[in-house]
DSSP file (Angstrom, degrees, kcal/mol; ACC not computed):
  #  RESIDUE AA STRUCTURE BP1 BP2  ACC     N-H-->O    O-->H-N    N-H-->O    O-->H-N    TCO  KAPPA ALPHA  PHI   PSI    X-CA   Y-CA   Z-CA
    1    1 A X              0   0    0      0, 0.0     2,-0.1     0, 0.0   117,-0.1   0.000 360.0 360.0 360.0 127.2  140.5   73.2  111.3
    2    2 A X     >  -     0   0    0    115,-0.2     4,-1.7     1,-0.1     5,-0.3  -0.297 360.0-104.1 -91.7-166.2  138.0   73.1  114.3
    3    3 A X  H >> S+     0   0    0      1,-0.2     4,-0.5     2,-0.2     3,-0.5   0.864 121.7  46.0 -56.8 -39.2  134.7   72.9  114.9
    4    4 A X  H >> S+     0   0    0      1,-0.2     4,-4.7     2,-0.2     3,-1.2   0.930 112.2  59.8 -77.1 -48.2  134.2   76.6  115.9
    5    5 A X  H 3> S+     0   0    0      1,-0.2     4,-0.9   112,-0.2    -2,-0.2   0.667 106.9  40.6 -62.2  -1.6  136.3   77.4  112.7
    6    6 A X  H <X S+     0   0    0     -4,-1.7     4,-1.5    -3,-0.5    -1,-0.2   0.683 105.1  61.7-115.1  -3.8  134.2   75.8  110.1
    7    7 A X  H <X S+     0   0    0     -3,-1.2     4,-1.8    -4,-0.5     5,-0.4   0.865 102.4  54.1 -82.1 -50.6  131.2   76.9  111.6
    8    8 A X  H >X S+     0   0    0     -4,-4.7     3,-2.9     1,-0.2     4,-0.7   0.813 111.8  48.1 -34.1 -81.8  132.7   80.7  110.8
    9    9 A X  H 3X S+     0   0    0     -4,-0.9     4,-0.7     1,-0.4    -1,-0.2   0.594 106.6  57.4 -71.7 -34.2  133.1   79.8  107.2
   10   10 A X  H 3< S+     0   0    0     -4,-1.5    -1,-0.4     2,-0.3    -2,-0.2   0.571 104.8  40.7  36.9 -82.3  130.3   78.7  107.2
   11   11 A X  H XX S+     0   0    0     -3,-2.9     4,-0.8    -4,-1.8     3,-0.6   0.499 110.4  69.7 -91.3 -42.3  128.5   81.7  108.3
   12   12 A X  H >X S+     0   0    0     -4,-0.7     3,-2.1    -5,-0.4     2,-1.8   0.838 102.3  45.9 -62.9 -91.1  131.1   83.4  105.6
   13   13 A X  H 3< S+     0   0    0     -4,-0.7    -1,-0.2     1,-0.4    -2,-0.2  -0.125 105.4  55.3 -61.1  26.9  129.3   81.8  103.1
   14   14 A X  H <> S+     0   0    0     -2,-1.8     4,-2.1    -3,-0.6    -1,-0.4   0.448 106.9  57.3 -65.4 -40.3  125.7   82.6  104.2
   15   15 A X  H <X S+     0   0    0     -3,-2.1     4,-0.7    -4,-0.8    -2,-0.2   0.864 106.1  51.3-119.7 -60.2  126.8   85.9  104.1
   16   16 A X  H  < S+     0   0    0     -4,-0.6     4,-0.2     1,-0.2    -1,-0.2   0.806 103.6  45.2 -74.3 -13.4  127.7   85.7  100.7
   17   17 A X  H >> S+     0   0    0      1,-0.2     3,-2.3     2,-0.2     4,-1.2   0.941 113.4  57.7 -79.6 -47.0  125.3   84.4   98.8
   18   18 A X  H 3X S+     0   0    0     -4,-2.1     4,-0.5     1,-0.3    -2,-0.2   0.578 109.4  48.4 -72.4  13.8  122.9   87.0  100.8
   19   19 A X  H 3< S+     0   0    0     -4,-0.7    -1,-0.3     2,-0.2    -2,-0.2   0.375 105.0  54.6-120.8   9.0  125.1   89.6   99.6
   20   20 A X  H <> S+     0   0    0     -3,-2.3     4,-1.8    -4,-0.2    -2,-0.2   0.534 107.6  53.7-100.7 -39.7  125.0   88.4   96.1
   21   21 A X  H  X S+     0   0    0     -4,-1.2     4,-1.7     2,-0.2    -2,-0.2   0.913 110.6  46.2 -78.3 -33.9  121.3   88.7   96.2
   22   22 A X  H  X S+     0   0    0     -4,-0.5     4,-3.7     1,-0.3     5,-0.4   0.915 105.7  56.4 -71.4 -40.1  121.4   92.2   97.3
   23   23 A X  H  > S+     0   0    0      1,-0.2     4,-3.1     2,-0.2    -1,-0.3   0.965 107.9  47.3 -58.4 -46.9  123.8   93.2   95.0
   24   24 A X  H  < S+     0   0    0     -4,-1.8    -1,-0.2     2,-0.2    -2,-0.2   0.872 111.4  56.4 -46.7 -30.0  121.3   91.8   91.9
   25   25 A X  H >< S+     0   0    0     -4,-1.7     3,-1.3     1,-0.2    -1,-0.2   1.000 112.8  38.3 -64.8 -55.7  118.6   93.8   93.8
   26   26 A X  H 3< S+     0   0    0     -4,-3.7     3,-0.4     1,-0.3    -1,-0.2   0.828 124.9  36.8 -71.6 -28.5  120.8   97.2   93.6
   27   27 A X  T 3<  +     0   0    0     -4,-3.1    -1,-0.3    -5,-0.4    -2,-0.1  -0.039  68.5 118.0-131.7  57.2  122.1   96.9   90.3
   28   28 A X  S <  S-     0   0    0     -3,-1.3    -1,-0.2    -2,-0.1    -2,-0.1   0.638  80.0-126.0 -96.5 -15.4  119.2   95.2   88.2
   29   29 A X        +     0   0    0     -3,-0.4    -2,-0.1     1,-0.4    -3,-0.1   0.385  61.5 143.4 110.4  -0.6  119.5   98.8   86.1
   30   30 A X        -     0   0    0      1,-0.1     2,-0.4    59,-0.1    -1,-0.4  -0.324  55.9-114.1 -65.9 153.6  115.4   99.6   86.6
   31   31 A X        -     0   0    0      2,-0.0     2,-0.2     1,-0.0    58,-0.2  -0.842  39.0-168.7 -99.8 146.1  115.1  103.5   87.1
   32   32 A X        -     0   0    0     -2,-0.4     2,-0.5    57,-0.1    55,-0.2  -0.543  17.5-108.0 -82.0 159.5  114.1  104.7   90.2
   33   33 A X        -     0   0    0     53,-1.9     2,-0.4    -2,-0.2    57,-0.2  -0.868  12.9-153.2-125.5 126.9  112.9  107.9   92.1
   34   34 A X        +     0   0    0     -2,-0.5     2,-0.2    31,-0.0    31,-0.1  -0.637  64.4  35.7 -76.7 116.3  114.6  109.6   94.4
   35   35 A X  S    S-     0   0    0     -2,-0.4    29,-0.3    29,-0.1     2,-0.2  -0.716  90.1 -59.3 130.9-175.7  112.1  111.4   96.8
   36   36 A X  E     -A   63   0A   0     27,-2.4    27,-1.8    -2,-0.2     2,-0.3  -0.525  38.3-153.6-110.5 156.9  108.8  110.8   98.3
   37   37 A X  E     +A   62   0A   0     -2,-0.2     2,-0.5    25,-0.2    25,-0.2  -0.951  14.1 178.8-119.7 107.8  105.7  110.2   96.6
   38   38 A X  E     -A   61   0A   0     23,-1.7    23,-1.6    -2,-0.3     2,-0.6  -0.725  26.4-136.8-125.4 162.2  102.0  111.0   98.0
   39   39 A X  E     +A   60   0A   0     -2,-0.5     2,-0.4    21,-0.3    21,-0.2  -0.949  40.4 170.4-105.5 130.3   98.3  110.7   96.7
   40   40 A X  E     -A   59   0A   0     19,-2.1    19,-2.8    -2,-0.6     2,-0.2  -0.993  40.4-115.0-141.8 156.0   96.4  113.9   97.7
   41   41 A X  E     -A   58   0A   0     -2,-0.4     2,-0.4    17,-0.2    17,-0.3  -0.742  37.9-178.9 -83.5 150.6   93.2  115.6   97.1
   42   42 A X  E     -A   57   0A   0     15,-0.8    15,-3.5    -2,-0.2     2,-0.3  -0.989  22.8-127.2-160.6 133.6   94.0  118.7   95.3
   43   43 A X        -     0   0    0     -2,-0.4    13,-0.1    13,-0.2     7,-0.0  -0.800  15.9-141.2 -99.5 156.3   91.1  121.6   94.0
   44   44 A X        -     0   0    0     -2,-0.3    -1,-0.1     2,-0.2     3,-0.1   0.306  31.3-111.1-102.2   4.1   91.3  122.3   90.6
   45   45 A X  S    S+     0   0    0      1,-0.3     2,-0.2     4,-0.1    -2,-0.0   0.332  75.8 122.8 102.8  -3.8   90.6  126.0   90.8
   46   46 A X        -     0   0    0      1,-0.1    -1,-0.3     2,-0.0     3,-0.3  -0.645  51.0-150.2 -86.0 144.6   87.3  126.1   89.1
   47   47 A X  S    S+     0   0    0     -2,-0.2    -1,-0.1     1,-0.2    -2,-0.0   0.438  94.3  41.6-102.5   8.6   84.7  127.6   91.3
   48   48 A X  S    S+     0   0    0      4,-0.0     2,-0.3     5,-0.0    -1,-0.2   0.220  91.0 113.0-134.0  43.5   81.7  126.1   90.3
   49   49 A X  S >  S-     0   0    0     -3,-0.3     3,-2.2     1,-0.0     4,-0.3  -0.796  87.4-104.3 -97.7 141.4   83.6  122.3   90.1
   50   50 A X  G >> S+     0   0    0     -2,-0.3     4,-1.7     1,-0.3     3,-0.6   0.569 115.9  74.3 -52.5 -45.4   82.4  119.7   92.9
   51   51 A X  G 34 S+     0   0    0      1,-0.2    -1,-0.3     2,-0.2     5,-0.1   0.715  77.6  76.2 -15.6 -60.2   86.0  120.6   94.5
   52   52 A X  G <4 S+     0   0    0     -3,-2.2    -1,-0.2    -6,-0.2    -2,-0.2   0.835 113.6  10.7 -28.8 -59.9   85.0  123.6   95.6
   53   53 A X  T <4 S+     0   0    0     -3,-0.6    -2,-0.2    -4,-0.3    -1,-0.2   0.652 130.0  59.6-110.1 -18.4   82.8  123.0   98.7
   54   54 A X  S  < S-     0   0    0     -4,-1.7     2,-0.2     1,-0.2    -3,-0.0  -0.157 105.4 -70.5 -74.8-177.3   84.2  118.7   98.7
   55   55 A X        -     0   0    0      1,-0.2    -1,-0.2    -2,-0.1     3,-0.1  -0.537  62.7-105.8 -67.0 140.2   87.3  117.3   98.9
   56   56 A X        -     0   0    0     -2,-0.2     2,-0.6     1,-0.2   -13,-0.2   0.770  42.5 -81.9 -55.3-153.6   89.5  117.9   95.6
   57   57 A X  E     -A   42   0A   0    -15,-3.5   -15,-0.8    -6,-0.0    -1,-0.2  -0.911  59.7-104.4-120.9 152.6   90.3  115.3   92.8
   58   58 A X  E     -A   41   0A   0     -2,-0.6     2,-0.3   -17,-0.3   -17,-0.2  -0.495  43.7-178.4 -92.1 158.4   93.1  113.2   93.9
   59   59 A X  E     -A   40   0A   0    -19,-2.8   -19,-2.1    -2,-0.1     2,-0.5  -0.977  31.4-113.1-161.4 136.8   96.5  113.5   92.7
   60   60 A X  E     -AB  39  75A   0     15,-0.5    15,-2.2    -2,-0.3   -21,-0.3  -0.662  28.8-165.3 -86.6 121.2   99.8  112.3   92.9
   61   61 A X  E     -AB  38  74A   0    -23,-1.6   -23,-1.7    -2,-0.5     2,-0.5  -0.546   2.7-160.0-107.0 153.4  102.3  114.7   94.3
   62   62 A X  E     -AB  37  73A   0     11,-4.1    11,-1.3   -25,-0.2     2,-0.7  -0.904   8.0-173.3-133.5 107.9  106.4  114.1   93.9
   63   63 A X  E     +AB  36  72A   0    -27,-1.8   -27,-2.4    -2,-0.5     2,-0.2  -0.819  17.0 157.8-116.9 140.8  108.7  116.0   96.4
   64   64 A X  E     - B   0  71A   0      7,-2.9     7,-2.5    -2,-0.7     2,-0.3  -0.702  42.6-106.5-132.9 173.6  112.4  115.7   95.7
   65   65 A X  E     + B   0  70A   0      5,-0.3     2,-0.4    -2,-0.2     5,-0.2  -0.955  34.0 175.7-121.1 132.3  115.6  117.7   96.6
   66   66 A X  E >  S- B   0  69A   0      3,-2.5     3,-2.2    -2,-0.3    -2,-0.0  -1.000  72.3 -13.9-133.5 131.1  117.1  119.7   93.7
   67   67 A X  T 3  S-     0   0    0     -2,-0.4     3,-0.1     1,-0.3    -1,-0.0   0.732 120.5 -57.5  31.1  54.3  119.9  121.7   94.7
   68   68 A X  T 3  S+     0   0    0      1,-0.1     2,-0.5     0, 0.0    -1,-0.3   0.039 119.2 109.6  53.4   3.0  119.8  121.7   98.3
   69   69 A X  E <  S-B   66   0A   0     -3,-2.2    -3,-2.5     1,-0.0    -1,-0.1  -0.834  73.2-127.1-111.9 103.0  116.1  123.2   97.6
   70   70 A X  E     -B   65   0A   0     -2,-0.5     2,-0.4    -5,-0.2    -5,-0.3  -0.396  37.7-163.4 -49.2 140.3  113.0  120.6   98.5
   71   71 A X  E     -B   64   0A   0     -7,-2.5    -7,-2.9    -2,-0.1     2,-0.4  -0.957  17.1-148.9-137.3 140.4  111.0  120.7   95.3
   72   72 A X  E     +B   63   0A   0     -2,-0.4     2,-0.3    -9,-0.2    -9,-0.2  -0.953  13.9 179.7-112.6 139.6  107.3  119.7   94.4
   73   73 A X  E     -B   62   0A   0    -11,-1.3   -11,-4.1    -2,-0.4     2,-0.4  -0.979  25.5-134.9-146.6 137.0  106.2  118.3   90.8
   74   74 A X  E     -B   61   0A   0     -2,-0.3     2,-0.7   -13,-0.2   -13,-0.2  -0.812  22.3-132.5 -64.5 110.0  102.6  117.3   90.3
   75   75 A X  E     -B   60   0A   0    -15,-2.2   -15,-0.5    -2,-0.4     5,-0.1  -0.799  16.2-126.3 -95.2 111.8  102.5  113.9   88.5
   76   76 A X    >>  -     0   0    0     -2,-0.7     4,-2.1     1,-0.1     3,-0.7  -0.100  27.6-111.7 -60.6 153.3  100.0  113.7   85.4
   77   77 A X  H 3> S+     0   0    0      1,-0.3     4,-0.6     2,-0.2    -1,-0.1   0.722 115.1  56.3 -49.8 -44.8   97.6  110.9   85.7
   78   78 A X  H 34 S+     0   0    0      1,-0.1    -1,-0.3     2,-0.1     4,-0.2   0.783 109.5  43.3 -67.2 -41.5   99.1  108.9   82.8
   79   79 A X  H X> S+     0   0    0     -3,-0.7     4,-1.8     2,-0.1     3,-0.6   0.655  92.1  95.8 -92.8 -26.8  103.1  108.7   84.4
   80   80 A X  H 3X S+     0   0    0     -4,-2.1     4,-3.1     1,-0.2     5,-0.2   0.916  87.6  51.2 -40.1 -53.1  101.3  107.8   88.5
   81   81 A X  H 3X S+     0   0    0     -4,-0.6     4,-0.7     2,-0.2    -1,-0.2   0.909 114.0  34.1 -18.5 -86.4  101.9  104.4   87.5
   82   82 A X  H X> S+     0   0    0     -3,-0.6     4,-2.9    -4,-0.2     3,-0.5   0.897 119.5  48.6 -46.7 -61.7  105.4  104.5   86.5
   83   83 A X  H 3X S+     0   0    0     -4,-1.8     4,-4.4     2,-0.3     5,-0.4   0.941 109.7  52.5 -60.7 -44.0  106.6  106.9   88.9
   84   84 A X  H 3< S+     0   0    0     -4,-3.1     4,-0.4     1,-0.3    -1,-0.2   0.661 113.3  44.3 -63.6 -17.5  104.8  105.1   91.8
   85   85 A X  H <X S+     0   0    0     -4,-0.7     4,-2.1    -3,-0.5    -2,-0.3   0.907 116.9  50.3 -90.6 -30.4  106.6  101.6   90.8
   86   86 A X  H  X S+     0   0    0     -4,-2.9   -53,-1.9     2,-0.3     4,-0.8   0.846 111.3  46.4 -91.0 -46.8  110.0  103.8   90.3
   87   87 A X  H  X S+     0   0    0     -4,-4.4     4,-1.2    -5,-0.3     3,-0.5   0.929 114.7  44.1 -67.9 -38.1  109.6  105.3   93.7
   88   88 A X  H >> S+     0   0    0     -4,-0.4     4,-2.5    -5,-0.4     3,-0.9   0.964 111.5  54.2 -78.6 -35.1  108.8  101.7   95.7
   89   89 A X  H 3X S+     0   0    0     -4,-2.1     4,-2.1     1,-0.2    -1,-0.2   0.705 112.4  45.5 -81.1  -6.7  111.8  100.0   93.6
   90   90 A X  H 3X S+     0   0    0     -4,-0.8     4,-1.9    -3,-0.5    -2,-0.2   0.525 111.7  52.5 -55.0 -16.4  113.9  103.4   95.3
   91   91 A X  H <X S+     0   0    0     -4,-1.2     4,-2.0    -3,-0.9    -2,-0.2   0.925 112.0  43.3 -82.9 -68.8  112.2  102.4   98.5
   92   92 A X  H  < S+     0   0    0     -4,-2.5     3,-0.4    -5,-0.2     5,-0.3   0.895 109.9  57.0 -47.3 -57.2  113.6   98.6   98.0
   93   93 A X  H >X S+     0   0    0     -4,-2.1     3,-1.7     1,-0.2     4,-1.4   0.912 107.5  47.1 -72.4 -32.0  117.0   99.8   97.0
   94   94 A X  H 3X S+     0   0    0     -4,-1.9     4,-1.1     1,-0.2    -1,-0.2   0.882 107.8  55.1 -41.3 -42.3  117.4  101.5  100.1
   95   95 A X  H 3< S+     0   0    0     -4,-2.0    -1,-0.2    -3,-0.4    -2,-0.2  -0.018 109.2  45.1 -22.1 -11.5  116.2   98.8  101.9
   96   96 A X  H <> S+     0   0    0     -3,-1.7     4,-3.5    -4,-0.2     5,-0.5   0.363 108.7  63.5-119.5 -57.2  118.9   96.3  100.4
   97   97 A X  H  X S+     0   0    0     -4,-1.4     4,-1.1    -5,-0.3    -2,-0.3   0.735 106.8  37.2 -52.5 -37.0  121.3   99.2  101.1
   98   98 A X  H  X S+     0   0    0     -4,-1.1     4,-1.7     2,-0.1    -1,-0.3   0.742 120.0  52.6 -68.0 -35.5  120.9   99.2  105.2
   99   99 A X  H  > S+     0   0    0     -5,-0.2     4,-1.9    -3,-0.2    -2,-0.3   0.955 111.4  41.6 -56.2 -53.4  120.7   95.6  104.8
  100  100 A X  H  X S+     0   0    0     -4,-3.5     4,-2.5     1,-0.2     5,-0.5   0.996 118.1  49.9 -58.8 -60.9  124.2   95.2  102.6
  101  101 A X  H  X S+     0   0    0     -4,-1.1     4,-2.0    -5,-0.5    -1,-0.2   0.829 112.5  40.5 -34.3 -63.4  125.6   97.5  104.9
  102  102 A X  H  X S+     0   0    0     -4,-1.7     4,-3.9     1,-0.3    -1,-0.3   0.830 115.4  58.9 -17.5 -55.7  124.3   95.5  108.3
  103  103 A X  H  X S+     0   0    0     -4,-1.9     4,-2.2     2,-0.2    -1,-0.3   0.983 104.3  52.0 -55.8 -71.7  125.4   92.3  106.0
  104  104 A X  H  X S+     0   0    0     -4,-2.5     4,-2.3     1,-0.3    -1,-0.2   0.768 104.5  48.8 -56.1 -36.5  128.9   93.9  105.9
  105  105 A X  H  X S+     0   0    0     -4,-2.0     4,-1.8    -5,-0.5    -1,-0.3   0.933 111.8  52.6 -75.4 -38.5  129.6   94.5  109.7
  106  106 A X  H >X S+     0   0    0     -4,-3.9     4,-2.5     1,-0.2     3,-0.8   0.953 108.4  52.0 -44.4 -64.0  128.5   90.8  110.5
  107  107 A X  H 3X S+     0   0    0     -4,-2.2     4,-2.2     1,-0.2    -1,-0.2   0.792 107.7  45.1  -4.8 -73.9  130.9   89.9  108.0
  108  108 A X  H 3X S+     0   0    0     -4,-2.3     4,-3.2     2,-0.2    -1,-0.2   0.816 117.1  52.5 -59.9 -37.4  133.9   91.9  109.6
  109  109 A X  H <X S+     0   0    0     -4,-1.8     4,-0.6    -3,-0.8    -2,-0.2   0.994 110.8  43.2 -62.8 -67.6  132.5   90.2  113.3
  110  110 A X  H >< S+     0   0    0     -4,-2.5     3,-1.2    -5,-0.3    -1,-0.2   0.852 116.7  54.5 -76.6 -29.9  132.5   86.6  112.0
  111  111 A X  H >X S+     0   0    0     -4,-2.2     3,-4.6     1,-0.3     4,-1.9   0.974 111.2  43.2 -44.0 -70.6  136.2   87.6  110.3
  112  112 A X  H 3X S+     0   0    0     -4,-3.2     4,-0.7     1,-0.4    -1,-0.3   0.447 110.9  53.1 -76.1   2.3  137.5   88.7  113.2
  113  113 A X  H << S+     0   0    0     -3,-1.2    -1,-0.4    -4,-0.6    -2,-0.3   0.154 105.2  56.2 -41.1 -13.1  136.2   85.9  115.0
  114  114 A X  H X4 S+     0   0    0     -3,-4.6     3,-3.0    -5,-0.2     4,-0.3   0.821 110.1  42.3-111.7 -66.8  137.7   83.6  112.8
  115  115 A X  H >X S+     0   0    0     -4,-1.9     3,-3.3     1,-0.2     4,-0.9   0.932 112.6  54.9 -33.1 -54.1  141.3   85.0  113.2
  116  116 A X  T 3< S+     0   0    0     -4,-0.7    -1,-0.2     1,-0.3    -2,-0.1   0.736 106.9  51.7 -57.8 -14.7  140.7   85.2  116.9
  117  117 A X  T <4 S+     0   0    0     -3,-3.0    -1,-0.3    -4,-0.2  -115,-0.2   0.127 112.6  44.4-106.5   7.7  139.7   81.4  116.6
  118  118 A X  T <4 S+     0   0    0     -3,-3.3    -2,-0.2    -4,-0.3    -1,-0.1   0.182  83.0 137.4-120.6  -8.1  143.3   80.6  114.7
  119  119 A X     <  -     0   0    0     -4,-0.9     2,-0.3    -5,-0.3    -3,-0.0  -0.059  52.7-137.2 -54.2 175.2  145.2   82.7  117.2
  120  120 A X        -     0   0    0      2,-0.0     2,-0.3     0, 0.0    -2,-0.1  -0.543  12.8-145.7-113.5-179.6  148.4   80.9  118.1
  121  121 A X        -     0   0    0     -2,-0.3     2,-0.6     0, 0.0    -2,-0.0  -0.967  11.2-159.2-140.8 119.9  149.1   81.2  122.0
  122  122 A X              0   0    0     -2,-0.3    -2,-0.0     1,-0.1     0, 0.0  -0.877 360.0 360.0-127.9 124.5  152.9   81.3  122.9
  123  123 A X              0   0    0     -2,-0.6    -1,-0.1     0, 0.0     0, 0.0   0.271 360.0 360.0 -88.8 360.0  153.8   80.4  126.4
């Protein structure tokens, strides 16, 4: 082997261990949510509530896709919590998921650098 060729494997095993972490990331079994999440001010409908002539009471809104149809759900006060860590650990597995992918063409680059770096040359 030479020098350029151990430095590939090298570089193959960098590649795997950071693709070993990603994979625990994606498939640690926590539920997610799929969809966006916002905090909003919202009036509550009462007319002679503070809302009225202010700014609302704040509220966590959940917009998703349900059959090709954008959808809105109001999140009760008691689940914001939950839903908001469910949405930011969706956030993170996308976020490992452009990463893996990224991870996977380097991969194929250092591969095919490493063949190109074994080729035989016939004279």
């Amino acid at each position: 082997m030479n020098k350029s060729t151990i430095s590939l494997a090298r570089q193959i095993e960098v590649l795997e261990i950071r693709r070993r972490v990603l994979l625990k990331k994606l498939t640690n079994g926590e539920p997610v949510v799929i969809g966006n999440v916002y905090d909003v001010m919202r009036r509550c409908g009462n007319p002679s509530c503070h809302c009225a002539a202010k700014p609302g009471h704040p509220q966590t809104l959940l917009i998703y896709v349900e059959d090709g149809r954008r959808r809105c759900k109001f999140v009760r006060k008691d689940d914001a919590a939950q839903i908001k860590d469910a949405w930011k650990r969706y956030r993170e597995c996308k976020t490992a998921l452009r990463e893996f992918r990224a991870l996977q063409m380097r991969e194929l680059q250092v591969l095919r650098a490493q063949i190109e770096a074994r080729r035989l040359s016939y004279e």
